[in-house]
N, C-alpha and C positions, 0 to 999 in steps of 0.2 A: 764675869762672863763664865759661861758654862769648862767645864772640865773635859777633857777628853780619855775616856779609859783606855788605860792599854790591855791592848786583845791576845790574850795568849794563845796564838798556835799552835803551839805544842799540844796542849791541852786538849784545843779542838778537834785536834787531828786524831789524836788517843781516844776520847770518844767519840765520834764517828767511827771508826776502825773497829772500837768495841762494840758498838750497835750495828754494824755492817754484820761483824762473827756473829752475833747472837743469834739475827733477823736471818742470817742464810742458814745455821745449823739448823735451826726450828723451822724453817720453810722442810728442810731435806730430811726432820726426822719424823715430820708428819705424813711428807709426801710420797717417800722414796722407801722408807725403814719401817713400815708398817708391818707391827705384828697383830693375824687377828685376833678374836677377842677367846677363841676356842682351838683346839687344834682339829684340823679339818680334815678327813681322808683326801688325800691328796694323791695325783697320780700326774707320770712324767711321762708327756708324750710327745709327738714329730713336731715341730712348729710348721706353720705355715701350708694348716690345713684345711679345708672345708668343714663345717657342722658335722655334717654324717660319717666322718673319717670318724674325729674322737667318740659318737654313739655308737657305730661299728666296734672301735677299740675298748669301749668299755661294757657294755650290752650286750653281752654273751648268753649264748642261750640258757646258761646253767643261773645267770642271772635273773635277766628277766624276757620281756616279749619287745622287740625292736619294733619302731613306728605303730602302736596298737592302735586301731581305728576304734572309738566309740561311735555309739549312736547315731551323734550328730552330725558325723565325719568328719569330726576333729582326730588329732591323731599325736596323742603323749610318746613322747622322741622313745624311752624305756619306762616300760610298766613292770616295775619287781613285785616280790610278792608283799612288799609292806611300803613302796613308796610308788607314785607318779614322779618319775625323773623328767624333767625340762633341762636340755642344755642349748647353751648359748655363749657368745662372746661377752666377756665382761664389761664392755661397752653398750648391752642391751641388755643390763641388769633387770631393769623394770620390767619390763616384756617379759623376760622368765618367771618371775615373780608371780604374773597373773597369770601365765599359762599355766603355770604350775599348781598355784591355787584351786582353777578352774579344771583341770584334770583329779584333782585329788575330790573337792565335791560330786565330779561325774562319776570318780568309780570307787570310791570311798575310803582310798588308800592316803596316806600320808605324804604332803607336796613336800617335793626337794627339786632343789638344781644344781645344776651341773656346770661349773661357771670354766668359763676358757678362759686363762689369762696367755693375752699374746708376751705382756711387758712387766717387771717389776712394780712397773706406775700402775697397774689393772688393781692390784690391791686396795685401792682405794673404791672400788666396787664391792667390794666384798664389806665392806667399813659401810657402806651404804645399806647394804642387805642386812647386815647386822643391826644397824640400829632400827628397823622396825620390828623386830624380837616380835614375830608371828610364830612360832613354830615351825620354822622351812627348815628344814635340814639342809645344808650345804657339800656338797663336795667341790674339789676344786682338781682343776686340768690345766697342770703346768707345760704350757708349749712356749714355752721361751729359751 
């Protein structure tokens, strides 16, 4: 008749325990510990703000031209004298992207955005933006 193995415990328990450590550092240092790939001007400001707070706070006039209307009555958030800035919440990463795009064709200046992180987790937007390596210049607006 068949044998019956004895199941160590101990064992099992150790690794599990060890595959639990691993599987949560590596969720937390992907998710939470992001560093991005470039150091990005960065600026620290009020959380819990509206859009046009932070384009106010950074779109000065010695900067550039706030809400600039073109042509087509579209209207680039700051028009400097070398980029079309798009800002937005890091959760509407994509959306900046193409406005920004779309502003830098109309007026022939170089696209950037200006990404709002409300949380440490926002970082993971920027990881996004990053990998499709277009030439956007990023700034970033820490409101957290």
């Amino acid at each position: 008749m068949g044998r019956k193995k004895k199941v160590n415990t101990q064992k099992r328990v150790i690794s599990f325990a060890v595959t639990f450590i691993l599987m949560a550092t590596g969720i937390y240092y992907l998710g939470l510990n992001y560093v991005p790939q470039k150091w990005y001007d960065t600026q620290v400001m009020m959380p819990n703000q509206v859009e046009s707070y932070y384009v106010n706070q950074w779109c000065t006039a010695d900067f550039g031209r706030k809400e600039a209307v073109l042509w087509d009555m579209t209207r680039v958030d700051c028009l400097a004298k070398d980029y079309a800035i798009e800002f937005d919440f890091a959760k509407k990463w994509a959306e900046s992207i193409g406005q920004a795009l779309y502003y830098s064709k109309m007026t022939g200046k170089k696209p950037a955005v200006a990404i709002i992180l409300t949380s440490p987790t926002d970082y993971r937007f920027v990881k996004k933006i990053e990998r499709l390596d277009n030439g956007i210049k990023i700034f970033l607006i820490k409101a957290f």
